[in-house]
C-alpha positions as CSV (number, residue, x, y, z in Angstrom):
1,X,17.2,-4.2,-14.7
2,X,15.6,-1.6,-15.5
3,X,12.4,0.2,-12.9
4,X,8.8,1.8,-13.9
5,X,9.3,5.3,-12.3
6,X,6.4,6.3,-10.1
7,X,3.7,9.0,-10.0
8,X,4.8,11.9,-7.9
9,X,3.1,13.1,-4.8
10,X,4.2,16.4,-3.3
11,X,2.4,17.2,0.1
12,X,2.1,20.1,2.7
13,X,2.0,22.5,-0.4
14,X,0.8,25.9,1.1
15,X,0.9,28.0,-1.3
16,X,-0.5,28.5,-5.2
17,X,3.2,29.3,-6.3
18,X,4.2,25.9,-4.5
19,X,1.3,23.6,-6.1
20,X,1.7,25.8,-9.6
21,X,5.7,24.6,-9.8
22,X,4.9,21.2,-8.3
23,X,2.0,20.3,-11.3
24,X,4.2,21.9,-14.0
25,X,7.2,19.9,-12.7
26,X,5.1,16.7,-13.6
27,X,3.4,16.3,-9.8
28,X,0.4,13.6,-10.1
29,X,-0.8,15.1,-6.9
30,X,-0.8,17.5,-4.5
31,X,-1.2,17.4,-1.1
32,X,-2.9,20.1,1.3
33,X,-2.9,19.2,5.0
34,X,-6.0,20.2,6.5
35,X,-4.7,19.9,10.6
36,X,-4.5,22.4,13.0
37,X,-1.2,20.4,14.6
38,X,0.8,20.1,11.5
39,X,3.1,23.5,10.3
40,X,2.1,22.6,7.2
41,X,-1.4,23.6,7.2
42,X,-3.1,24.9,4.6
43,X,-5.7,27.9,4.5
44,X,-9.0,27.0,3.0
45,X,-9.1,30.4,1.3
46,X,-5.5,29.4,-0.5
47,X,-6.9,25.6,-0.5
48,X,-9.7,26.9,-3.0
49,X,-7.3,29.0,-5.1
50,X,-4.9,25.8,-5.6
51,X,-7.9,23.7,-6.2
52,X,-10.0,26.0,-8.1
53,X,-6.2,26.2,-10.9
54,X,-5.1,23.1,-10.7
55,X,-7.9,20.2,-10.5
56,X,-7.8,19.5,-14.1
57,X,-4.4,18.9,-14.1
58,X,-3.4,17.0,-10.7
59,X,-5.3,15.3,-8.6
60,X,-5.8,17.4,-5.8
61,X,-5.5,15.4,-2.1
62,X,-6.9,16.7,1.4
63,X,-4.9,15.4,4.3
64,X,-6.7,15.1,7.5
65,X,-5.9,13.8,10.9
66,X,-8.7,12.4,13.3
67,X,-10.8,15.6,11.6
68,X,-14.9,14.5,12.5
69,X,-15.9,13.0,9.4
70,X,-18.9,15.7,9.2
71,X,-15.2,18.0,9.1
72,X,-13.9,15.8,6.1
73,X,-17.0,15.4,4.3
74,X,-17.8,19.4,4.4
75,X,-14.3,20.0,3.4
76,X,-14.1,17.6,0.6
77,X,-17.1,18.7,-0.9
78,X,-16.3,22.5,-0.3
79,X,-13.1,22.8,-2.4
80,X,-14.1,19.5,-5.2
81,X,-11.0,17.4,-3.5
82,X,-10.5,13.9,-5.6
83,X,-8.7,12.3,-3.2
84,X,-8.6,12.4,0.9
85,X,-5.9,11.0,3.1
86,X,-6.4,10.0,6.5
87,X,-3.3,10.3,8.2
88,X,-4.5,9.5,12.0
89,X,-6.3,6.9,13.9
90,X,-9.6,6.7,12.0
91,X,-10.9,3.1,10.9
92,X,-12.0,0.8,8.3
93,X,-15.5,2.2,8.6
94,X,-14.6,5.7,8.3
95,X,-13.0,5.2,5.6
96,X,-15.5,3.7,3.7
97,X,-18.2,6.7,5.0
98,X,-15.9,9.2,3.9
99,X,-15.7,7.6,0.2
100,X,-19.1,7.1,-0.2
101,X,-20.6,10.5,1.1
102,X,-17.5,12.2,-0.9
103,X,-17.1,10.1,-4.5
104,X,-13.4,11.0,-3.2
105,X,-10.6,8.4,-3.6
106,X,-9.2,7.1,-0.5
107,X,-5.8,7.4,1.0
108,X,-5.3,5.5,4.0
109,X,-2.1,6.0,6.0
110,X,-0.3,4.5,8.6
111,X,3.5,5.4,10.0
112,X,5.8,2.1,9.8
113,X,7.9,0.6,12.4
114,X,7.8,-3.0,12.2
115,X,5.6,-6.0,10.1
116,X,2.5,-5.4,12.2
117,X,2.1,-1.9,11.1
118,X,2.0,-3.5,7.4
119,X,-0.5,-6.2,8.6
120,X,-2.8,-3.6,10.4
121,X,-2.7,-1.6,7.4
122,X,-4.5,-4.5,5.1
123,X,-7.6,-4.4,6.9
124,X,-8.2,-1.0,5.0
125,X,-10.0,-1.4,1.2
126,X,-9.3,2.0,0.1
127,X,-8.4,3.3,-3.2
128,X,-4.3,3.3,-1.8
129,X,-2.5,2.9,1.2
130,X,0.4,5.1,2.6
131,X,3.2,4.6,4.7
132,X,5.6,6.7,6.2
133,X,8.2,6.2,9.2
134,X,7.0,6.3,12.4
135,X,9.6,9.1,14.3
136,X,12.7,7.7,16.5
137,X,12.8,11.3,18.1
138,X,10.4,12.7,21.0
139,X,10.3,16.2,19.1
140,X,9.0,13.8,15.7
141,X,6.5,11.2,17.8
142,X,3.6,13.8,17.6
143,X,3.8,14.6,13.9
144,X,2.2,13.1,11.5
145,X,4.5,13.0,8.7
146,X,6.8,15.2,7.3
147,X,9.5,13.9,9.7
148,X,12.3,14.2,7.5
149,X,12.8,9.9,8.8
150,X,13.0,7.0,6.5
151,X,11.9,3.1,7.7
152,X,13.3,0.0,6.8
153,X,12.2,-0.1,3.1
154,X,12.9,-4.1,3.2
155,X,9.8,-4.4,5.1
156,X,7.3,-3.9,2.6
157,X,8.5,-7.2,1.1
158,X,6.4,-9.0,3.1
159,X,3.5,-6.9,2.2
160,X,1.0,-9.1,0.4
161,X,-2.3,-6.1,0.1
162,X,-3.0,-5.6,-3.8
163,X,-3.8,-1.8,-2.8
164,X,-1.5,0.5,-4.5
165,X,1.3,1.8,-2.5
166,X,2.4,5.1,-1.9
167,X,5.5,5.5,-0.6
168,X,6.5,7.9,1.8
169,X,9.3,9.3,4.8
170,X,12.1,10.8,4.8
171,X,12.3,10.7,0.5
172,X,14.9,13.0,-1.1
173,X,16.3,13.4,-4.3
174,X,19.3,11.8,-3.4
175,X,17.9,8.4,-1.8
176,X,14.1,8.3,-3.9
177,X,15.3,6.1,-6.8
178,X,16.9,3.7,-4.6
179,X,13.9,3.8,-2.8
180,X,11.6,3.6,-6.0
181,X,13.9,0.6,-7.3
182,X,13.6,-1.6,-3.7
183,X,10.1,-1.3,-3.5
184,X,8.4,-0.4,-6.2
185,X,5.4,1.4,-5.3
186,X,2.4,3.2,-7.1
187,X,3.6,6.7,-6.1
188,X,6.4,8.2,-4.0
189,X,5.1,11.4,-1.7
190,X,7.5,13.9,-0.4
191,X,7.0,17.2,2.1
192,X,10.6,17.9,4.0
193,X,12.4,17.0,1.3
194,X,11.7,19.3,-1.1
195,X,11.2,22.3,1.2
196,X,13.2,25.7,2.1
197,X,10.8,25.7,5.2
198,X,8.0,23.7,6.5
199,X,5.1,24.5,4.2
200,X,7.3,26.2,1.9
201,X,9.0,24.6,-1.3
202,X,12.4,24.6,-2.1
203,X,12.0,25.0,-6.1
204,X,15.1,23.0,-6.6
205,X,14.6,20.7,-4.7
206,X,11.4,20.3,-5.9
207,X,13.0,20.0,-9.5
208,X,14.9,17.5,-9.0
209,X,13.0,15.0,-6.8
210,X,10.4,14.9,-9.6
211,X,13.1,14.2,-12.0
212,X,14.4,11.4,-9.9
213,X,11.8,10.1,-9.1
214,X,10.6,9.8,-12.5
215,X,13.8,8.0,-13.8
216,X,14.7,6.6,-10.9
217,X,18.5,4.6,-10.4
218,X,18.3,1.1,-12.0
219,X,21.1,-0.3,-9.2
220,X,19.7,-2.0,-6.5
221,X,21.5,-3.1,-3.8
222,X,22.7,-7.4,-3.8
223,X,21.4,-7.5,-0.5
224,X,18.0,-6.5,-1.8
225,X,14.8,-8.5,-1.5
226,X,13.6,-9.5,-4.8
227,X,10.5,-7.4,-4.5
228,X,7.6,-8.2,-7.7
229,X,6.8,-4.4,-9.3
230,X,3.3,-3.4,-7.7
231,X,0.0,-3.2,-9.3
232,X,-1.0,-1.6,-13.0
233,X,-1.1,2.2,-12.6
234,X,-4.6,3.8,-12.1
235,X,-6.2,7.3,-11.3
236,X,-4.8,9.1,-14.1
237,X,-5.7,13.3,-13.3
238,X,-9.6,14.3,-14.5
């Protein structure tokens, strides 16, 4: 059987070195976390360098957590972002706020524990929904994201929302086309586990998730659910 590989999303990218390797190793987008809490943050004066080089060949992604939306809005508009992800507690009605004041494609995410987390996540009609592994470790609970964690990937068999899926938590080279193969989402996202440090890549590591993840394993598991390939690819780069 053989598995459409996925578009590429490499998040907490600090750096113009980082984003520079990432989008000439075939990265659809890049991800720059704009929240104080995360040691992944990125500077606004580097935020405008990687945006300011690279917007005509990625799409360039904001990642905010319960940021005001005047704070997203300002942002967005500041450094040209296409897309902004939401990462904390903010709403349907934010979301739709943020997209219309912005023009920005919408990235709603949600960390995964169980089916009601999947549910919860369909009241969103964004541009694409992300889900990542909700931490088993007290040190992990207050993060959001970049965990190093995987969830139970069968659990998106249930999901029934035709809003692309990115794919996120925990995702490696050595376990993304497995992952890619199970659930076949839009994208696959990755921060830990392509990095030397937090908020600094590993450049092979880097290499070869993108390679992975672009021709991904064809075995899946017997035991896995017979998941249907998700929706036609959109939101090629500008």
């Amino acid at each position: 059987m053989e598995h459409t590989p996925a578009k590429v999303k490499i998040c907490g990218i600090t750096s113009l070195q980082d984003a520079e390797l990432a989008v000439d190793l075939g990265a659809w987008a890049v991800g720059m976390i704009f929240y104080d809490g995360s040691p992944r943050r990125c500077s606004l004066v580097e935020a405008q360098r990687i945006v300011a080089r690279l917007r005509r060949r990625a799409q360039m992604c904001g990642v905010f957590v319960n940021a005001p939306l005047e704070e997203a809005v300002d942002t967005a508009e500041a450094l040209g972002l296409a897309m902004l992800q939401f990462h904390g507690d903010e709403g349907p009605s934010y979301c739709a706020a943020a997209a219309s004041r912005t023009g920005a494609r919408i990235v709603k995410a949600t960390q995964v524990a169980g089916p009601g987390d999947l549910r919860d996540l369909e009241r969103f009609h964004v541009d694409f929904h992300l889900v990542d592994a909700r931490s088993r470790t007290p040190d992990g609970r207050g993060l959001r994201g970049g965990t190093g964690e995987t969830f139970d990937w069968t659990l998106l068999a249930a999901r029934r929302s035709k809003v692309p899926l990115i794919l996120s938590g925990g995702l490696h080279a050595g376990n993304v086309g497995e992952a890619i193969a199970l659930t076949h989402p839009f994208a696959v996202d990755s921060a830990s586990g392509t990095e030397a440090a937090p908020g600094r890549k590993d450049p092979k590591r880097l290499r070869e998730f993108i390679e992975a993840a672009v021709a991904p394993s064809p075995e899946v598991s017997p035991q896995a659910p017979d998941v249907q390939p998700g929706e036609p690819r959109i939101g090629q780069p500008a």
